[in-house]
C-alpha positions as CSV (number, residue, x, y, z in Angstrom):
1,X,0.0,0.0,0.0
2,X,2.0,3.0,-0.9
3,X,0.2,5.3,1.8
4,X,-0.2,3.2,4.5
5,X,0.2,4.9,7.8
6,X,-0.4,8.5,6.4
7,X,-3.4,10.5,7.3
8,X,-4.9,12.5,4.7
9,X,-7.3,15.4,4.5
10,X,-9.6,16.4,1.4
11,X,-11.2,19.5,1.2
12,X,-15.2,19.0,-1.1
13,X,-14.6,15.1,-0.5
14,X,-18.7,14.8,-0.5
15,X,-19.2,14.7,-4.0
16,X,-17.1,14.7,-7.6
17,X,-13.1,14.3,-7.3
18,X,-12.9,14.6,-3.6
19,X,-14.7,11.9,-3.2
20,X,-12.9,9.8,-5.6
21,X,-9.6,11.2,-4.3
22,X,-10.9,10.2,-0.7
23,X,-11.7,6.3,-1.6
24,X,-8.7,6.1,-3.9
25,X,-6.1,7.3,-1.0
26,X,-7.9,4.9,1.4
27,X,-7.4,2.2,-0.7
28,X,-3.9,3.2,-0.7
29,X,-3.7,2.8,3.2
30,X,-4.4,6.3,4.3
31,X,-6.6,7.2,7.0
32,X,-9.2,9.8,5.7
33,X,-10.7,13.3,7.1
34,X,-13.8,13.6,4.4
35,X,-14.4,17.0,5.0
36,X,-17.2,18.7,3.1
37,X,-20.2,21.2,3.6
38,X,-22.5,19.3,2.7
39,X,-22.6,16.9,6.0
40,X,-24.3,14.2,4.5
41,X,-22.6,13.8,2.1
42,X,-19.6,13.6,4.1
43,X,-20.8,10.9,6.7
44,X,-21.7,8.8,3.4
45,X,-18.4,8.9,1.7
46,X,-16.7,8.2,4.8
47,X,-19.2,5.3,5.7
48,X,-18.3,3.7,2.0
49,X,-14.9,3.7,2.8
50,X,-14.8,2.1,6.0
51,X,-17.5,-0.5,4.6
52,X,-15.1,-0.9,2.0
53,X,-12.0,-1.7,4.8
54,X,-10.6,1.4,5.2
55,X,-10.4,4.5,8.1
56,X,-12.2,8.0,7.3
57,X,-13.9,10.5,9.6
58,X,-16.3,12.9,8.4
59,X,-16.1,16.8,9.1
60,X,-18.7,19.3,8.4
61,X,-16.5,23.0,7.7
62,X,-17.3,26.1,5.5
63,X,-13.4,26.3,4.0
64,X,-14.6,30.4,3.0
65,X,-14.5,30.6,7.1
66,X,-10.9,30.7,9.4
67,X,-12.8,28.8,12.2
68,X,-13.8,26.0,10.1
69,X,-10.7,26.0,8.4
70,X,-8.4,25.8,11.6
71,X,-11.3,23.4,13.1
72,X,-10.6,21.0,10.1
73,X,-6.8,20.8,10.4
74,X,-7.4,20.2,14.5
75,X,-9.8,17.5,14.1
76,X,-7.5,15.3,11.4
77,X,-5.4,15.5,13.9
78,X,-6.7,15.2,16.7
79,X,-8.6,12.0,14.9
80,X,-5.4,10.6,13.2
81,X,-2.3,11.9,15.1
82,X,-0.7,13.8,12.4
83,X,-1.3,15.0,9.1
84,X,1.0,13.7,5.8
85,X,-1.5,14.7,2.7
86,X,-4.0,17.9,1.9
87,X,-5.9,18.5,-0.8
88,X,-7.2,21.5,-1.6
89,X,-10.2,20.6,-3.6
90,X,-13.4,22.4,-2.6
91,X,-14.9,25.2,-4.8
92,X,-17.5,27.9,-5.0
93,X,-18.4,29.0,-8.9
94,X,-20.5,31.8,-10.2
95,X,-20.6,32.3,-13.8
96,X,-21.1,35.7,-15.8
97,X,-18.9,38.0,-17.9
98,X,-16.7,39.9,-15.9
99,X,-18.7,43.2,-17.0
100,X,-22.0,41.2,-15.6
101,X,-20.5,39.4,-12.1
102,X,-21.6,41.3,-9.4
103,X,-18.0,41.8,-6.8
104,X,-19.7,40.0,-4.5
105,X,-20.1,37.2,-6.6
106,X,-16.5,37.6,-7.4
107,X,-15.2,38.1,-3.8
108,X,-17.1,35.0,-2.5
109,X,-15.3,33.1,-5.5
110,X,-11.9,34.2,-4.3
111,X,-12.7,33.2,-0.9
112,X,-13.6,29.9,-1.3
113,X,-11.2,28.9,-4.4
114,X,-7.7,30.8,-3.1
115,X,-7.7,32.9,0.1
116,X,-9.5,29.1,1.8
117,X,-6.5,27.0,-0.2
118,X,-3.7,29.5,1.4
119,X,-4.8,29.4,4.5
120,X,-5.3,25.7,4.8
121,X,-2.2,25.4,3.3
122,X,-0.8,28.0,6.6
123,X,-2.6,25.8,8.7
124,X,-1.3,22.3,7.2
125,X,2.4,23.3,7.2
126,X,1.9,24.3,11.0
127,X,1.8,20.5,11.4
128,X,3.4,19.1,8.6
129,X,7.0,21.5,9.1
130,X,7.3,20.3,12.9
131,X,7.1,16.3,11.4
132,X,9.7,17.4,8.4
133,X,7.1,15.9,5.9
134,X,4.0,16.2,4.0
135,X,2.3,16.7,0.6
136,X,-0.3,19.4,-0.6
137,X,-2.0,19.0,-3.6
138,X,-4.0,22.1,-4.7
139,X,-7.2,21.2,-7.4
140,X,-6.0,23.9,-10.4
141,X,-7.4,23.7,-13.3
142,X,-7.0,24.1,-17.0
143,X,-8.9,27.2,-16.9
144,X,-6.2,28.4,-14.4
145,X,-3.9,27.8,-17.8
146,X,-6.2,29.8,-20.2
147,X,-9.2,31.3,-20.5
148,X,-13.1,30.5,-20.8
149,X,-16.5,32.6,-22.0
150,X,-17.9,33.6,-18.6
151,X,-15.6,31.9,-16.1
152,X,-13.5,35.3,-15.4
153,X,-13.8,34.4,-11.7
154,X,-12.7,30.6,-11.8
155,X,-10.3,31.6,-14.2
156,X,-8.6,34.1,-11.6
157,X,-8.8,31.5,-9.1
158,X,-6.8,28.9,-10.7
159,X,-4.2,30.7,-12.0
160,X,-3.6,31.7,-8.2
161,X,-3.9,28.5,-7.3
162,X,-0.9,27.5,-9.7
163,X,1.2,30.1,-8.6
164,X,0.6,29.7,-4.8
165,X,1.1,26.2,-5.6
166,X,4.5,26.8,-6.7
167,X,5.5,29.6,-4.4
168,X,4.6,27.4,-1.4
169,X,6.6,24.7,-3.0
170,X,9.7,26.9,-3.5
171,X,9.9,28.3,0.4
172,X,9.3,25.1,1.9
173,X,10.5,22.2,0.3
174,X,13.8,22.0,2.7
175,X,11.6,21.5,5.2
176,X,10.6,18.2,3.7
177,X,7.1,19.7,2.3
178,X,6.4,19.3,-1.4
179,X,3.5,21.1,-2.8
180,X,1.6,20.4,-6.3
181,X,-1.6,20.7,-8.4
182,X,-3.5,18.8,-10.5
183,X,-5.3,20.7,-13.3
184,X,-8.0,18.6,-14.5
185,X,-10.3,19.5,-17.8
186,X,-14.0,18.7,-18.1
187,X,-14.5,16.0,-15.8
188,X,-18.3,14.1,-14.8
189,X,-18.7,15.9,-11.5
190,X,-21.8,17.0,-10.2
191,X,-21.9,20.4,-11.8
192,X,-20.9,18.7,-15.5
193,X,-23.6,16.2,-15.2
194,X,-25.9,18.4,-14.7
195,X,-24.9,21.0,-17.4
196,X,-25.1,17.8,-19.8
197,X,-28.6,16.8,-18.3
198,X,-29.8,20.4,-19.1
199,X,-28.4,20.3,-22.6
200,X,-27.4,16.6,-24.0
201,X,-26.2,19.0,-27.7
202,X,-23.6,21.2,-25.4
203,X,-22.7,18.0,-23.7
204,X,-22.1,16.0,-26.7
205,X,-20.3,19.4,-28.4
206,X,-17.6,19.2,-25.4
207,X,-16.6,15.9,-26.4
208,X,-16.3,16.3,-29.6
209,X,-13.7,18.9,-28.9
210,X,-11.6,16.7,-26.6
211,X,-9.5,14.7,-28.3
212,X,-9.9,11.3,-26.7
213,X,-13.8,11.8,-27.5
214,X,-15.1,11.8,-23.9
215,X,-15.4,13.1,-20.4
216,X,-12.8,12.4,-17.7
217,X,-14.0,10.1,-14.9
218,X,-13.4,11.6,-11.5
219,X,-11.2,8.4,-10.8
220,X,-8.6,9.8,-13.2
221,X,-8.0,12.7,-11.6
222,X,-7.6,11.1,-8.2
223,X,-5.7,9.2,-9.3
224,X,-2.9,12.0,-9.9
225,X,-3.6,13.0,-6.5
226,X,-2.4,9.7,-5.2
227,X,0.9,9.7,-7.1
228,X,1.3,13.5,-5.8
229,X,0.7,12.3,-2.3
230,X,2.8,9.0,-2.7
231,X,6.9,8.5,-2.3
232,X,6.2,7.5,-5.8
233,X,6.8,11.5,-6.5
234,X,9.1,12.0,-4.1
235,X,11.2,14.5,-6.9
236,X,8.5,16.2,-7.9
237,X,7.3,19.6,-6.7
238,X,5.8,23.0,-7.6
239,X,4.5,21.0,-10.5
240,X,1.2,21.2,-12.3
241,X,0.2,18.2,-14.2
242,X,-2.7,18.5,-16.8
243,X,-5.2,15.6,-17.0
244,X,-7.5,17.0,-19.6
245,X,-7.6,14.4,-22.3
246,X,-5.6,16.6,-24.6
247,X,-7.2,19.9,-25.2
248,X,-4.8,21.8,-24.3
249,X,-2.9,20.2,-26.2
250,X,-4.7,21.5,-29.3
251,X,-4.2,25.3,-30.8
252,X,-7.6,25.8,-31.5
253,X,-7.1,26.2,-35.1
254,X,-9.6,24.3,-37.3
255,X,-8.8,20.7,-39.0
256,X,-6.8,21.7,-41.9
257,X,-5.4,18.0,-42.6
258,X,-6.6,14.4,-41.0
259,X,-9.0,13.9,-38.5
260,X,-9.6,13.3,-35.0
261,X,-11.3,10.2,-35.9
């Protein structure tokens, strides 16, 4: 098991890639703090993974508030003994054009989706410096790489995301910490399935445009996450790594010879 005796925490580990991330590193040995807003949801992923053999706590915390974010850190620990692996996963996302969002709107997006990241990661490295270890892996995005049509805020977001993912790597990785991000691309989470059950024509338009022909599996992100957290990635660090099925890898630029097909 390559993360047996670690303890991990996952931020938005109710639903979508935090709850893949959560069952994949428990299969993997770690003992989990699901930690989510949505409560139930919590309490049912943890309950999967112990009835699947492995250890997980649930914790209810609102990331956008200090409290819950200190409270969050405490209880892993207190739970588990330590803490080896955070993920910063969970998000808040308003669409609009950035002439249309209101700054509340975009405030509340920056709360949730950067200021919460840095100061869980504050909070994480108060433990994880004193054991001379640990891993953070921050949920970036592709849209933290370029931009989208009305996703101004979320595409602020992530490209702090990446940067604070690299500057935290850079100041303490001689204190054993490594920090990295995983930026995935359109992915069935909660939020995609229900854009595709809303419109199956957008949906089927998306996956046209990606060049494998289909949507991510949150699986395949988490799994990225687990070879951040691992040994297995003991060399790498202030690294983003792209799981997107390769649209970034295209220009943009219309067919001019071949196909996709």
């Amino acid at each position: 098991m390559r993360l047996k005796n670690k303890v991990a925490l996952i931020s938005g580990s109710g639903s979508g890639i935090g709850e893949a991330t959560a069952k994949r590193l428990a299969q993997e040995g770690a003992a989990v703090a699901v930690v989510d807003l949505n409560e139930e949801g919590a309490r049912r992923v943890a309950e999967e993974i112990r009835k699947a053999g492995g250890t997980a706590e649930a914790h209810k915390a609102n990331i956008a508030n200090p409290a819950d974010v200190e409270g969050m850190i405490k209880f892993a620990v207190d739970k588990f003994g330590r803490l080896d692996i955070l993920h910063n996963n969970a998000i808040r996302l308003y669409t609009g054009r950035v002439g249309d969002m209101t700054l509340d709107q975009f405030r509340k997006t920056v709360e949730v989706g950067l200021t919460a990241y840095f100061y869980s990661t504050q909070c994480a490295l108060k433990v994880m410096v004193p054991q001379g270890a640990g891993s953070i892996i921050n949920t970036g995005s592709i849209s933290g790489l370029f931009g989208d049509y009305g996703l101004g805020a979320y595409n602020a977001i992530k490209a702090g995301v990446i940067n604070l993912t690299r500057t935290t790597a850079i100041e303490y990785a001689r204190k054993g910490i490594r920090c990295n991000a995983v930026c995935p691309g359109a992915i069935k989470t909660p939020p995609i399935l229900k854009s595709i059950a809303a419109s199956s024509d957008q949906g089927k338009a998306m996956e046209r445009i990606i060049p494998m022909g289909r949507y991510g599996e949150p699986v395949e992100i988490a799994n990225v996450v687990l070879f951040l957290a691992s040994d297995e990635s003991s060399y790498v660090n202030g690294a983003y790594i792209v799981a997107d099925g390769g649209i970034t890898a295209h220009t943009g630029m219309p067919q001019s010879f071949g196909s996709a097909d």
